[in-house]
N, C-alpha and C positions, 0 to 999 in steps of 0.2 A: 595101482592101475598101470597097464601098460601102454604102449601107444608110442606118437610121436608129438608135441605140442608143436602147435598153429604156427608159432611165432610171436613179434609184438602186434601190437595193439596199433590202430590208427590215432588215438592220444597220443602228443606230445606237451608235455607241460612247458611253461614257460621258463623252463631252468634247463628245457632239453631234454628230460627225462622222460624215457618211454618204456609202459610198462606190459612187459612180457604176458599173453592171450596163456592161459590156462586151459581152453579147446582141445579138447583130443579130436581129430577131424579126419574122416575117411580117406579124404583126395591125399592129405598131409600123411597119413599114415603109409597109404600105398605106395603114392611118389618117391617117397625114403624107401619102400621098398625095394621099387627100381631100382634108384641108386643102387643101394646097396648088392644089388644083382650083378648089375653091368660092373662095378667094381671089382665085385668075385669075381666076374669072366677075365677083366682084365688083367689082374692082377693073383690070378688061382688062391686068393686066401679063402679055404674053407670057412671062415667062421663069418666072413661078409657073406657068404652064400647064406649063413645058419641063420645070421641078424636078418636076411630079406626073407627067408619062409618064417619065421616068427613074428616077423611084422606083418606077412602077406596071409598068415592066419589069423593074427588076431584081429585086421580089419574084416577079413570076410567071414570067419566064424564065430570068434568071440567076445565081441565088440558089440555087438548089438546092434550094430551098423543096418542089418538086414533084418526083414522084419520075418518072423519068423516061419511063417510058409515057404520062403524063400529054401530052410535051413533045416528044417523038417517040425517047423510048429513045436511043441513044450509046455511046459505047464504055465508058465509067464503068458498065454495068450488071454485074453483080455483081464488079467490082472496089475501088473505094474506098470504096465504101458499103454499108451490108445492107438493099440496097432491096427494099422487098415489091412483090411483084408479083402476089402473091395471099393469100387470108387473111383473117384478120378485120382485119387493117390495112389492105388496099386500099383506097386510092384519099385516104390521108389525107394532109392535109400537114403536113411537118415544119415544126414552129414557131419552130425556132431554126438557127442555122446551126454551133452546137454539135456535137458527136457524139451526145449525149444527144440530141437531137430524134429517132433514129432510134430509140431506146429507148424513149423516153415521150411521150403524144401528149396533147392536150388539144383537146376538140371546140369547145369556145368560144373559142380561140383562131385555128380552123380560120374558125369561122364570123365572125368578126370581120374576119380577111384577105381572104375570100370577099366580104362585106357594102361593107367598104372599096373593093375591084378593083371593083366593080360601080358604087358611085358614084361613083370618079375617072372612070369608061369613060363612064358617061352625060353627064357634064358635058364631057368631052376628046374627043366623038363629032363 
């Protein structure tokens, strides 16, 4: 799988130990995008430009992130997933690459992935 993972975990055990989110997460995917965009500008290394369009693709095409009328619909439409297609859930994206992303949705997490894709695109244009 590709992606970016979450980070850790809001668990800390009693020894200190915290253990590392396994989450591939849109907003987390993007955000590294940027980075890695603004880096290339700053610093002209082509391959931080290569790392922020292959992250800034794999969150918004092939991640699953988007449900797929977004991306032009596929065979996967009401098969592997309980994709909305109308609703008060239209048109949101799933935040994680989890099953729960289809269950619970977060708009700030939406607009963070959104905010992110926009600034790796303006700087990768």
């Amino acid at each position: 799988q590709l992606g970016v993972f979450e980070g850790l975990t809001s668990d800390i055990s009693a020894t200190g130990n915290q253990p590392q989110s396994l989450g591939v997460r849109c907003d987390c995917v993007t955000e590294t995008s940027a980075a890695f965009a603004v880096r290339g500008l700053v610093t002209s290394n082509a391959s931080d430009f290569a790392v922020a369009r292959n992250l800034l693709n794999y969150g918004h095409i092939h991640s699953g992130y988007h449900q797929p009328w977004a991306i032009g619909g596929g065979p996967k439409l009401g098969t592997d997933r309980p994709w909305v297609v109308s609703g008060d859930a239209f048109g949101i994206l799933a935040w994680t690459t989890a099953d729960t992303a289809y269950t619970e949705y977060y708009k700030d997490d939406d607009a963070r992935g959104l905010l992110a894709a926009i600034a790796t695109a303006s700087v990768l244009k």
